[in-house]
N, CA, C, O and CB atoms as a CASP TS submission, in Angstrom:
PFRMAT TS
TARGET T0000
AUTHOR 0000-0000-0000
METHOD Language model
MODEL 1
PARENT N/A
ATOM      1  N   UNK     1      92.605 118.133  89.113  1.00  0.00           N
ATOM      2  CA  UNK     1      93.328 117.310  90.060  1.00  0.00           C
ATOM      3  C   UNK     1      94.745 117.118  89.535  1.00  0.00           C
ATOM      4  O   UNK     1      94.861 117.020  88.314  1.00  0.00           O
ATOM      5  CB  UNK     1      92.616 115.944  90.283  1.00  0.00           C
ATOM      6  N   UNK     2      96.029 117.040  90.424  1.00  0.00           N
ATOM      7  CA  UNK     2      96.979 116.925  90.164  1.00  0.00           C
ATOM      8  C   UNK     2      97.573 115.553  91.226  1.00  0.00           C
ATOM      9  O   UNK     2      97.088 115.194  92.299  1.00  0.00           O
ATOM     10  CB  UNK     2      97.476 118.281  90.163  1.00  0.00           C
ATOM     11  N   UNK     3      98.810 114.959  90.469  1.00  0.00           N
ATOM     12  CA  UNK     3      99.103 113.807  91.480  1.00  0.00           C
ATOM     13  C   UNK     3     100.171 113.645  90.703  1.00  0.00           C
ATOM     14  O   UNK     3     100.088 113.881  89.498  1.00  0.00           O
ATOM     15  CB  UNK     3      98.076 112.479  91.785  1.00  0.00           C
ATOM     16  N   UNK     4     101.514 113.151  91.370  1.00  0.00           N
ATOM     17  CA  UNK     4     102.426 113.178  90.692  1.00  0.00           C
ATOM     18  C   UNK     4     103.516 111.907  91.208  1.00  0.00           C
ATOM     19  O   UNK     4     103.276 111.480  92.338  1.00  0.00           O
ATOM     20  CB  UNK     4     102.849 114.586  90.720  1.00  0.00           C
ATOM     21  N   UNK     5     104.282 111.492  90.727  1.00  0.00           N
ATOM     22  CA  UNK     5     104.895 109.924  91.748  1.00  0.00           C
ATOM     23  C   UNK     5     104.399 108.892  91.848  1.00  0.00           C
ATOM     24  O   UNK     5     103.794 108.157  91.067  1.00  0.00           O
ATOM     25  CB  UNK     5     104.989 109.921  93.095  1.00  0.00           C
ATOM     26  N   UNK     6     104.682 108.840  92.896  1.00  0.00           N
ATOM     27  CA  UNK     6     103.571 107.353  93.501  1.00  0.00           C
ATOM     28  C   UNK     6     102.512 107.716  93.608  1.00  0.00           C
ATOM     29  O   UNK     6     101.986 106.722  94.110  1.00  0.00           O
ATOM     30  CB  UNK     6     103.733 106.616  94.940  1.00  0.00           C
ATOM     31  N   UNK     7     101.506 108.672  93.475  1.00  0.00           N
ATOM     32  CA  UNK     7     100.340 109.050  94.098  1.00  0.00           C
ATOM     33  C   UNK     7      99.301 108.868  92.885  1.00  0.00           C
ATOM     34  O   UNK     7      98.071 108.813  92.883  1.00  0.00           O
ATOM     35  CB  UNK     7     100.440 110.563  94.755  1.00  0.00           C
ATOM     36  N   UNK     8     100.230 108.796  91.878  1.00  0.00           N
ATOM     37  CA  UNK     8      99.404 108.492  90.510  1.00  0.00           C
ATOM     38  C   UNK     8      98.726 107.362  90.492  1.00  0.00           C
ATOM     39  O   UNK     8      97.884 107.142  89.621  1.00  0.00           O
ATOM     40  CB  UNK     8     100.198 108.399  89.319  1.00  0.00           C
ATOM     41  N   UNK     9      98.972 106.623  91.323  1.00  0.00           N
ATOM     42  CA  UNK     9      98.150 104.832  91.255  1.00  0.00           C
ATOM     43  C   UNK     9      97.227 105.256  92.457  1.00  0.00           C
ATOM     44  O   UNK     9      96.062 104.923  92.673  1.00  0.00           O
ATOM     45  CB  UNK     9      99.420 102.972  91.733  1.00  0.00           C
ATOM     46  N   UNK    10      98.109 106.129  93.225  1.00  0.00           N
ATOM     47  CA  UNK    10      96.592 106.092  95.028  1.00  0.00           C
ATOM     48  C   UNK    10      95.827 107.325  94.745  1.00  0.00           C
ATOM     49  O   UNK    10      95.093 107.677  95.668  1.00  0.00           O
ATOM     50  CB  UNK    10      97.432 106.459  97.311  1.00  0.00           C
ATOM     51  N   UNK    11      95.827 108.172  93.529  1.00  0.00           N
ATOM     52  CA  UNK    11      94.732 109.253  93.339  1.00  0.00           C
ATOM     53  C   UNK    11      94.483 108.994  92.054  1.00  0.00           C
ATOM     54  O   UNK    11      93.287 108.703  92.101  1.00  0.00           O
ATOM     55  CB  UNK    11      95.083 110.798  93.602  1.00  0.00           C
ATOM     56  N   UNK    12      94.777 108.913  91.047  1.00  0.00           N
ATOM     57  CA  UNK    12      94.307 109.049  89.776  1.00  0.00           C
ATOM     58  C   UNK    12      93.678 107.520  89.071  1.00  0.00           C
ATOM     59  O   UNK    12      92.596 107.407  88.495  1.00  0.00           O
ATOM     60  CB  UNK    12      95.569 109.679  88.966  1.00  0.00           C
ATOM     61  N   UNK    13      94.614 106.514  89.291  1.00  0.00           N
ATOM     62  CA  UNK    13      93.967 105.293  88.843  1.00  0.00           C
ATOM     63  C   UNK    13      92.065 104.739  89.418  1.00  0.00           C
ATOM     64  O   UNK    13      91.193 104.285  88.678  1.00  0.00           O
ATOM     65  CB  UNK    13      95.181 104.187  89.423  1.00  0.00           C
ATOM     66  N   UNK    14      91.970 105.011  90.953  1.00  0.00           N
ATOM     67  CA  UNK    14      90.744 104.974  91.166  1.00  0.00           C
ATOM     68  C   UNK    14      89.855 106.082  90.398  1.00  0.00           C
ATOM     69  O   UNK    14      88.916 105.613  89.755  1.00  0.00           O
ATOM     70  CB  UNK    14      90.650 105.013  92.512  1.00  0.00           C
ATOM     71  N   UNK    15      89.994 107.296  90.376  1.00  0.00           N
ATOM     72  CA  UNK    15      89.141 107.943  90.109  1.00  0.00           C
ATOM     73  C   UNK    15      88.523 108.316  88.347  1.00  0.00           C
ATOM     74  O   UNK    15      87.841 109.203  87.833  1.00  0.00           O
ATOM     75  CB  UNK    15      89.598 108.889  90.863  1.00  0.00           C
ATOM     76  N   UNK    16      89.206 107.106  87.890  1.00  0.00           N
ATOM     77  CA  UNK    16      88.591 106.722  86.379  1.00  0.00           C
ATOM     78  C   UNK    16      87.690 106.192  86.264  1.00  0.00           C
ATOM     79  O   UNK    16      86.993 106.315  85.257  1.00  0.00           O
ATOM     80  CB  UNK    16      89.171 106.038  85.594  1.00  0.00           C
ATOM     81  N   UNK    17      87.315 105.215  87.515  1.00  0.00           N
ATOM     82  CA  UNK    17      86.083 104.897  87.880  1.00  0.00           C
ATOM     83  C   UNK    17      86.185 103.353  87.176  1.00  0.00           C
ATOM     84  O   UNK    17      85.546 102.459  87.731  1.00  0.00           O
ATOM     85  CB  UNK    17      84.868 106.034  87.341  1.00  0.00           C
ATOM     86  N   UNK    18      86.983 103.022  85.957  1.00  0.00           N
ATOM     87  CA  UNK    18      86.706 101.601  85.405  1.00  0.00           C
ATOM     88  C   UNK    18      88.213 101.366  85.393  1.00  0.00           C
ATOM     89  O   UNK    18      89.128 102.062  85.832  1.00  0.00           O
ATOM     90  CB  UNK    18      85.800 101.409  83.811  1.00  0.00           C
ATOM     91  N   UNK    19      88.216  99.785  84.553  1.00  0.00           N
ATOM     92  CA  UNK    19      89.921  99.230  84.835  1.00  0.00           C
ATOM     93  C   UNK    19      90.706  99.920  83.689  1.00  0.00           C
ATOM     94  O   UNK    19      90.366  99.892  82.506  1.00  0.00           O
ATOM     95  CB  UNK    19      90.207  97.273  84.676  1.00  0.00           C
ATOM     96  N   UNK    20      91.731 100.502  84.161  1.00  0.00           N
ATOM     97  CA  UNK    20      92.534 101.109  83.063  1.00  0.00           C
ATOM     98  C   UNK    20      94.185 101.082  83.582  1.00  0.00           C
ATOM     99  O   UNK    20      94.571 101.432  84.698  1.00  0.00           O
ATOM    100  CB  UNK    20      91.930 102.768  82.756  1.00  0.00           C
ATOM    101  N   UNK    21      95.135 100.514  82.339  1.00  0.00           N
ATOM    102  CA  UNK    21      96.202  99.846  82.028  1.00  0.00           C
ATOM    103  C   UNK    21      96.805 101.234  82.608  1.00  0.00           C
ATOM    104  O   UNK    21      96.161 102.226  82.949  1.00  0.00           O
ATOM    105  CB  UNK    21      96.457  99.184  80.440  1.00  0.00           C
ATOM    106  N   UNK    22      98.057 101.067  82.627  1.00  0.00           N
ATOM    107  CA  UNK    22      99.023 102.244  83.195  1.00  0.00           C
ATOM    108  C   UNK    22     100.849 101.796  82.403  1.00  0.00           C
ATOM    109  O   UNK    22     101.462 100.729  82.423  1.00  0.00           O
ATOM    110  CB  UNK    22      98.979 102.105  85.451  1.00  0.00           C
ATOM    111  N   UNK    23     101.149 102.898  81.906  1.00  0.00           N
ATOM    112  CA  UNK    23     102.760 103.128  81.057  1.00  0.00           C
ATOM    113  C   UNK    23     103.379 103.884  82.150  1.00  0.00           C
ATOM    114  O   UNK    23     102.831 104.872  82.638  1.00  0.00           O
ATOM    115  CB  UNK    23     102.820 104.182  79.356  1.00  0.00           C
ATOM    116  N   UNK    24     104.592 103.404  82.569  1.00  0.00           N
ATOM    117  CA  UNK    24     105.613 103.553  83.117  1.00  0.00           C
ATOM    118  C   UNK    24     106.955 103.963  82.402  1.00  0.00           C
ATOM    119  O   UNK    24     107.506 103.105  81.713  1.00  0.00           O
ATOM    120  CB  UNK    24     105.660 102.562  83.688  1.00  0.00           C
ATOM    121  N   UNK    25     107.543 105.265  82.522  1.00  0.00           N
ATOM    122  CA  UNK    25     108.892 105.170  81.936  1.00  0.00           C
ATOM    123  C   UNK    25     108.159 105.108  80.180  1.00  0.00           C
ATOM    124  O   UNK    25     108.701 104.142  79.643  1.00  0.00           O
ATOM    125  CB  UNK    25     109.979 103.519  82.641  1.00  0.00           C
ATOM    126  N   UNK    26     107.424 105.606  79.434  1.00  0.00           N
ATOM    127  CA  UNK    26     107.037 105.172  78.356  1.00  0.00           C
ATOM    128  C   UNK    26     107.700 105.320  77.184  1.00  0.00           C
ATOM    129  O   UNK    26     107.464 104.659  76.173  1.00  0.00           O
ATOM    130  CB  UNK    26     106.069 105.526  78.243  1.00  0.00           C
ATOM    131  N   UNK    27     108.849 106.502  77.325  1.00  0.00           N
ATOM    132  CA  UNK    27     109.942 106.910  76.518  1.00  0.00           C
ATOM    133  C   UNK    27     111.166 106.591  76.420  1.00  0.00           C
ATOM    134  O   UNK    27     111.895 107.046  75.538  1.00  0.00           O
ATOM    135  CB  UNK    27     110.074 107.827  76.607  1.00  0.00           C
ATOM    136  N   UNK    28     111.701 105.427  77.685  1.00  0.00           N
ATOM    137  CA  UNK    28     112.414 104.490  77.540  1.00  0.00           C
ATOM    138  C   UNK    28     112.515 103.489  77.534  1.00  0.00           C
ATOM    139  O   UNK    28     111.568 102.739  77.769  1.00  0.00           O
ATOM    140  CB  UNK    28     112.845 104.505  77.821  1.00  0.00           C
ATOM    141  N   UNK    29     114.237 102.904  77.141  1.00  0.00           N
ATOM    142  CA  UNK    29     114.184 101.579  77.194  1.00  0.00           C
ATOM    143  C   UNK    29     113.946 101.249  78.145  1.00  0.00           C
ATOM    144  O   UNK    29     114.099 100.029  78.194  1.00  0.00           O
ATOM    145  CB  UNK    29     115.007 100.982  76.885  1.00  0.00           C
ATOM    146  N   UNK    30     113.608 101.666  79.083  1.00  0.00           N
ATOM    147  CA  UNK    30     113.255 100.690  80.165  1.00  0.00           C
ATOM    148  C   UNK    30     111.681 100.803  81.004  1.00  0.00           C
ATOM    149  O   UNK    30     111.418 100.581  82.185  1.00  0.00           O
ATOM    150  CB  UNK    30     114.453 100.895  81.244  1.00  0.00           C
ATOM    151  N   UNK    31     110.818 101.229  79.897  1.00  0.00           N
ATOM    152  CA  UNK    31     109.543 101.292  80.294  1.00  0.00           C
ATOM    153  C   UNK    31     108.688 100.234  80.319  1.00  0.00           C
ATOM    154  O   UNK    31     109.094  99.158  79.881  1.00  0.00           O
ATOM    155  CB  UNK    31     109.037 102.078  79.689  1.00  0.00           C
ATOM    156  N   UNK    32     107.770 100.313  80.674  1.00  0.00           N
ATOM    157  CA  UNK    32     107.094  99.305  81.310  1.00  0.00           C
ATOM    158  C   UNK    32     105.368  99.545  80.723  1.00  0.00           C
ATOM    159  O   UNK    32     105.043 100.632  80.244  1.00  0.00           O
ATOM    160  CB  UNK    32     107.388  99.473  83.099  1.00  0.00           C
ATOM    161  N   UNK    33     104.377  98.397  80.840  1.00  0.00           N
ATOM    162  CA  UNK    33     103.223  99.088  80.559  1.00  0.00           C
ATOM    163  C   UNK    33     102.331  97.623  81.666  1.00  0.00           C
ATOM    164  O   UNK    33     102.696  96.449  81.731  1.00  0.00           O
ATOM    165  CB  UNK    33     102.845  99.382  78.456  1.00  0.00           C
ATOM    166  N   UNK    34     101.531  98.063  82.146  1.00  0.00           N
ATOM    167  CA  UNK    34     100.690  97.247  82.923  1.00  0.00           C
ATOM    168  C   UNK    34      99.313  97.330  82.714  1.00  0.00           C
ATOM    169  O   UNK    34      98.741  98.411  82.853  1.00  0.00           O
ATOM    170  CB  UNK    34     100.895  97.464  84.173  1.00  0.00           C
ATOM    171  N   UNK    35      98.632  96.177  82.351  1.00  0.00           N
ATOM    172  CA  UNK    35      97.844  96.835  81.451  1.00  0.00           C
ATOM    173  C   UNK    35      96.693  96.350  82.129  1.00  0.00           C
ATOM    174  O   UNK    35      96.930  95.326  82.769  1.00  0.00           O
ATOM    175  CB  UNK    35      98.014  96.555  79.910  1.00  0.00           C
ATOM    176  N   UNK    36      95.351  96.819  82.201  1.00  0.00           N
ATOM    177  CA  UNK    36      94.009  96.476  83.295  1.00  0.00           C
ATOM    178  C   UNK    36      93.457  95.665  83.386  1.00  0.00           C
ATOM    179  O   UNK    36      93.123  95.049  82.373  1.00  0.00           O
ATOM    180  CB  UNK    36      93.045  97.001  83.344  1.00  0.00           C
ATOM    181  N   UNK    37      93.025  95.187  84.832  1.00  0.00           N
ATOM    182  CA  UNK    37      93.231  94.150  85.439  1.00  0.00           C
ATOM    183  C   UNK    37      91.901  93.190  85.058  1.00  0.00           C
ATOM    184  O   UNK    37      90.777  93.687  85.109  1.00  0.00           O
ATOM    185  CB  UNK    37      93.498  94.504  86.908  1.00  0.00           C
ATOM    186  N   UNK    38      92.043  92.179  84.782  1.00  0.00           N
ATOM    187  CA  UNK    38      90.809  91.386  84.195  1.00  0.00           C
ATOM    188  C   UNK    38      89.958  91.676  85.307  1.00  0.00           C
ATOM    189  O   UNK    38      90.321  92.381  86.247  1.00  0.00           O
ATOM    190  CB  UNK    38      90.984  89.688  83.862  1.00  0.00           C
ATOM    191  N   UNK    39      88.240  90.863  85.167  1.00  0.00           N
ATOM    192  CA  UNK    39      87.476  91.003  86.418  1.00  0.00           C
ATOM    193  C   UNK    39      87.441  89.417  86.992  1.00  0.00           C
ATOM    194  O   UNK    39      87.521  88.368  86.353  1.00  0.00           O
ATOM    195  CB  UNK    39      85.858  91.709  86.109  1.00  0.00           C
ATOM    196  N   UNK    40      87.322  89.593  88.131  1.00  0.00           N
ATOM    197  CA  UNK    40      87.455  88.031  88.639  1.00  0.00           C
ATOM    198  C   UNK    40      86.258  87.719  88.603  1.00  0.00           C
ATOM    199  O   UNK    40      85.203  88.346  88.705  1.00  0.00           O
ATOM    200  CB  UNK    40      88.052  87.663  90.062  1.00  0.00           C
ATOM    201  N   UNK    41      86.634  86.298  88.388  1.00  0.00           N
ATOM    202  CA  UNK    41      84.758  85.618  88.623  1.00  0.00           C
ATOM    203  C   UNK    41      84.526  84.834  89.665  1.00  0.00           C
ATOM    204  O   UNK    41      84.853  83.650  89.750  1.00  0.00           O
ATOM    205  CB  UNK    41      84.123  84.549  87.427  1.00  0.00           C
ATOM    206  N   UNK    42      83.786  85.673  90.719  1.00  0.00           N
ATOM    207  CA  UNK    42      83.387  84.427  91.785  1.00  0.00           C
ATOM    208  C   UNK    42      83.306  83.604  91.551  1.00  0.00           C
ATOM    209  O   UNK    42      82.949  83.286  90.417  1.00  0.00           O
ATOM    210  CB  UNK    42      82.522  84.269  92.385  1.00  0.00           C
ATOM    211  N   UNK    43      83.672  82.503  92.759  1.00  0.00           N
ATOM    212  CA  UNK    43      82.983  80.727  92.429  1.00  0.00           C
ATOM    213  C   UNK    43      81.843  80.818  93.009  1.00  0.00           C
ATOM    214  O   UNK    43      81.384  81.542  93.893  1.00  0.00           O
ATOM    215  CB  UNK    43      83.790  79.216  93.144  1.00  0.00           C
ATOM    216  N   UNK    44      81.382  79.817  92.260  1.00  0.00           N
ATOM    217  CA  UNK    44      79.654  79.733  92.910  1.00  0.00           C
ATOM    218  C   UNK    44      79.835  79.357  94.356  1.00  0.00           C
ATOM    219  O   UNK    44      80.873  79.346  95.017  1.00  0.00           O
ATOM    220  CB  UNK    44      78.503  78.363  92.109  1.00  0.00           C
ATOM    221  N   UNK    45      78.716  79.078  94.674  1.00  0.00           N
ATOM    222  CA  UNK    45      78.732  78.954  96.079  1.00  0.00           C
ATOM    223  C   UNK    45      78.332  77.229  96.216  1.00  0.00           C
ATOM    224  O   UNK    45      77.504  76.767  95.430  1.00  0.00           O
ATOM    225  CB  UNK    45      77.556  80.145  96.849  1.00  0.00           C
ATOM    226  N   UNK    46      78.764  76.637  96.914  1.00  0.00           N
ATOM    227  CA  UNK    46      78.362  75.276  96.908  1.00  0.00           C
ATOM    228  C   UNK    46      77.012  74.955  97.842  1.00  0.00           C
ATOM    229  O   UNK    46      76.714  75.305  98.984  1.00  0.00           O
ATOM    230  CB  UNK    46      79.605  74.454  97.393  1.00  0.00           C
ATOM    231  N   UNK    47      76.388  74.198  96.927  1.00  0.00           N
ATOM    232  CA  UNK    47      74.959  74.200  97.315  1.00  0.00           C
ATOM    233  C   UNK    47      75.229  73.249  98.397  1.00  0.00           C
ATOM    234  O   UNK    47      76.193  72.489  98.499  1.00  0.00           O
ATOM    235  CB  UNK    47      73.784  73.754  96.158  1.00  0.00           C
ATOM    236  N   UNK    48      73.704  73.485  99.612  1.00  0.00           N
ATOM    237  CA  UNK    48      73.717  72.845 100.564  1.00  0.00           C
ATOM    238  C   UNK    48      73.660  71.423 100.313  1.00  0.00           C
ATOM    239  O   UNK    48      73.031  70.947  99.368  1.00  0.00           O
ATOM    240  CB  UNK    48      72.873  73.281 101.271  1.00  0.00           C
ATOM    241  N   UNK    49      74.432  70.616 101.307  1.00  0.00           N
ATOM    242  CA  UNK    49      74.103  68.816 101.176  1.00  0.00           C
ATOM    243  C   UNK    49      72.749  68.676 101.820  1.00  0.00           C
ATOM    244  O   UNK    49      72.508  69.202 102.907  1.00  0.00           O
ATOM    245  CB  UNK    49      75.334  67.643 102.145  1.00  0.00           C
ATOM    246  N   UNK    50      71.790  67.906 101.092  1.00  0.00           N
ATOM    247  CA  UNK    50      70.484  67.231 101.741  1.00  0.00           C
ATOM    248  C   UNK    50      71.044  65.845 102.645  1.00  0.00           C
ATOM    249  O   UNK    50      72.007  65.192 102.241  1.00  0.00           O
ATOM    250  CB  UNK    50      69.270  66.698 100.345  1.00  0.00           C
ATOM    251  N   UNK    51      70.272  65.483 103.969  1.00  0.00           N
ATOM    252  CA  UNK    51      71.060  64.529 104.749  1.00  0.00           C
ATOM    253  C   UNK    51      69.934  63.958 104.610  1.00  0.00           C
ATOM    254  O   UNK    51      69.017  64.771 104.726  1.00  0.00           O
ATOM    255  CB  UNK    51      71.779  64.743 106.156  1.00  0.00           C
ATOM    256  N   UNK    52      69.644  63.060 104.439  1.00  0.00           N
ATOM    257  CA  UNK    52      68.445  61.662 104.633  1.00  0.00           C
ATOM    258  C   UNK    52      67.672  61.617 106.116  1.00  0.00           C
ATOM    259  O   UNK    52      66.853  60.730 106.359  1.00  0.00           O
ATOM    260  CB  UNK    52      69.385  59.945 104.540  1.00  0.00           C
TER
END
């Protein structure tokens, strides 16, 4: 597979299959690194009120 540009985040980042950080520009000063994305934690669900 090849992907090159912008297409590197809409073809290659999914198909790693898990969360993985990404370097931008990595050889200059003005690079960047973004690094993978924590996992969120649902909130529970709020239990039903009992009514009398």
């Amino acid at each position: 597979m090849t992907a090159v540009g912008a297409r590197l985040l809409d073809v290659v980042i999914p198909a790693i299959g898990s969360p993985a950080g990404v370097a931008l520009n990595a050889g200059s000063e003005l690079g960047m690194l973004f690094p993978p994305p924590r996992p969120t934690r649902r909130p529970h669900p709020t239990p039903p009120t009992l009514s009398a």
